[in-house]
N, C-alpha and C positions, 0 to 999 in steps of 0.2 A: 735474408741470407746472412747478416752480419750480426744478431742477434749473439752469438756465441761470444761478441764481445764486450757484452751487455753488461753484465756480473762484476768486470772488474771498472766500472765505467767509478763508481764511487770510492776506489782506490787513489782513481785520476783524480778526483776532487778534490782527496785530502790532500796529495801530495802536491794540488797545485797550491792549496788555498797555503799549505804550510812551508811553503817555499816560496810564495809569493809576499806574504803578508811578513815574513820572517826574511826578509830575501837579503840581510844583509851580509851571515856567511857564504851562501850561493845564491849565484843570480840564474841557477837552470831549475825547474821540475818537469817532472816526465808525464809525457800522456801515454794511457794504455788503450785510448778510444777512439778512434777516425772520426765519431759524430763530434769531438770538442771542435772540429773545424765548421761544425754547420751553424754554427753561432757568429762567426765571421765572415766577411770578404774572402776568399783563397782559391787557390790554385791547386786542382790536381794535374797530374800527369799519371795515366794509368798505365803507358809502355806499350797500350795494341799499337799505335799508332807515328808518327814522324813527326819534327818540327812542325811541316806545312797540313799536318792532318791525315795523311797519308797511311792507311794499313799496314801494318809490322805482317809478311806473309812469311813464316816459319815453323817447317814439320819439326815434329818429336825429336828432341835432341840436337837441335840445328841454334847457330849462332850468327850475330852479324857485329860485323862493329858500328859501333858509333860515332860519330863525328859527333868533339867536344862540344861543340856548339849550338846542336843540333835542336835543344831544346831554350837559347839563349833569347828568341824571342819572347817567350813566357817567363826569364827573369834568372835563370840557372843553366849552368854547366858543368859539365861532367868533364873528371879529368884522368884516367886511369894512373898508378905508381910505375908502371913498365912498359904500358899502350894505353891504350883506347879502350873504354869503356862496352862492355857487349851487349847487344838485345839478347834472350837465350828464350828458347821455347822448352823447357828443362823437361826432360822425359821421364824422370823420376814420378811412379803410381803417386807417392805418397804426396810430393809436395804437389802433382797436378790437384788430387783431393781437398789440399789445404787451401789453396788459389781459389778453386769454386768456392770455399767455403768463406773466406774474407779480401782473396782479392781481386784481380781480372783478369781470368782466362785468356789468352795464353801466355803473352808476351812479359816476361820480367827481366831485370837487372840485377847483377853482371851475373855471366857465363863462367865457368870454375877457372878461364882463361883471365880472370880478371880479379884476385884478391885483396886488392888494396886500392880504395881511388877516393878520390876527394869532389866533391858537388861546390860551389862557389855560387854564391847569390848575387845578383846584382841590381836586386831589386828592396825594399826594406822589407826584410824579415825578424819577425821574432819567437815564430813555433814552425815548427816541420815534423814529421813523420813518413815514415812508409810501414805498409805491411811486409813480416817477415818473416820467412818458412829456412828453419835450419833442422840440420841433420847432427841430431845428437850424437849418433855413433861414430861419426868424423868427427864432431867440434862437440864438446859437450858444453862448452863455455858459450860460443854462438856469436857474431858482431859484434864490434864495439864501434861506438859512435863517438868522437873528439869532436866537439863543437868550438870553435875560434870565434871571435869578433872579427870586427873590418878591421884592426889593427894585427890580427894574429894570438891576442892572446886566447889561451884556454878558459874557455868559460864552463864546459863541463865537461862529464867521460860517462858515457852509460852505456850499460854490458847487458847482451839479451840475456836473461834470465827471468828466476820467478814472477818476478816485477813486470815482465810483458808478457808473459807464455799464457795463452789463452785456451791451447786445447794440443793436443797432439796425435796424431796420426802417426802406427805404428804397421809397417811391413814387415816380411823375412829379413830385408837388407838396408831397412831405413827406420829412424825413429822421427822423424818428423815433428819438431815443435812450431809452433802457428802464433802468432800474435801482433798485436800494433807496439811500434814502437817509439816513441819521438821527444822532444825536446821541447817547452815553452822558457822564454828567458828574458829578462829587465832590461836586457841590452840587444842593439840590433845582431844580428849571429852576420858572420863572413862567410865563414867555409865551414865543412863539416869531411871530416878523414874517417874514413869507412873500412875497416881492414874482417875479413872472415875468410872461412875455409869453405864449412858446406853449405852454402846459401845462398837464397835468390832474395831479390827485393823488392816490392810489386807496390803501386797507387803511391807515389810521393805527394802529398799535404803539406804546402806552409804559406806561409799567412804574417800580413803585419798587423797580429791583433794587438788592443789598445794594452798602454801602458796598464800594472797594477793603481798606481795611483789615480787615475783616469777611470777603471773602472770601478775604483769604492768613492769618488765623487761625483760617479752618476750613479750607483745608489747599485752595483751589479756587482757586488761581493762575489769571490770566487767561490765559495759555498752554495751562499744562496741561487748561485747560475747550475749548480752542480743539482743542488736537491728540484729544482724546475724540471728537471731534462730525466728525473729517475721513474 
């Protein structure tokens, strides 16, 4: 089923390997692929579900909030810029289409009630992702992801665009763009500020994979991990 994100998997590669190995102007590269997490330890959170395991039950178009914390057992929290954070069951044809196609039926984050919010780790990270379905015709630009350290500083800024869009789904009333979006980085990440218009956010991935240095002296070059896995 996630095949369609297959193609830009060796995009991911270069720009880790050239971002890692070069990582002295930026300490971020981006991933286009959900599988670079199955190479590590990590964490998903797909959104059917509650802190304690519990089913997310919501029809077509229906919201709930979220309590910050809610997911604080497993190492993150959610903080909304004006509330609370929402589960949303988006009713939208198009972006349901796009969910089956890369991410988890039905449940995602936030609900259009919620355009600015910040995630906080409290665990050691240093890549994350979600899948992400936005609607061109509202936002042509699409999410942008601030990533901070544990001090606050900006370690990097990554805007959905060419560089994650993986396929798109188009209706009468929606264009629908689909793709993985995420952040790998040399330093451990703090928070990440999240600001969009038309978009849900589905399967959050992060992970404290190894240092670059750690892994070209066990011999797992970020190339040669990239061309294995093609």
């Amino acid at each position: 089923m996630r095949s369609f994100i297959r193609p830009s998997h060796c995009g991911t590669v270069a720009a880790l390997a050239t971002g890692l190995i070069a990582a002295g102007a930026a300490q971020g590269a981006y991933i286009t692929d959900p599988g670079f997490f199955n190479d590590y330890p990590s964490t998903l959170i797909t959104f059917e579900t509650d802190g304690m395991g519990n089913t997310i039950s919501l029809i077509e178009g229906q919201s709930q909030a979220m309590p910050a914390n809610e997911y604080a057992s497993l190492g993150v929290t959610f903080t909304g810029g004006s509330g609370p954070v929402y589960w949303v069951n988006d009713g939208n044809t198009a972006f349901d289409v796009a969910q089956s196609l890369g991410g988890s039926a039905n449940i995602a984050i936030p609900s259009s009630l919620t355009n600015s919010f910040t995630i906080t780790f409290t665990t050691e990270v240093r890549a994350f992702g979600f899948f992400v379905v936005n609607n061109r015709n509202v936002d042509p630009t699409g999410p942008v992801f601030v990533v901070r350290d544990t001090e606050g500083n900006i370690i990097d800024t990554a805007e959905f665009g060419p560089t994650f869009v993986a396929g798109t789904i188009p209706t009468p009333n929606t264009t629908a763009d689909y793709g993985f979006m995420g952040v790998m980085t040399t330093v451990p990440i703090g928070s990440v500020t999240i600001t969009k218009q038309a978009a849900i956010l589905d399967d959050l991935h992060f992970s404290a994979v190894p240092t670059p240095g750690s892994m070209l002296v066990a011999g797992i070059g970020p190339v040669l991990l990239i061309r294995r896995r093609r």
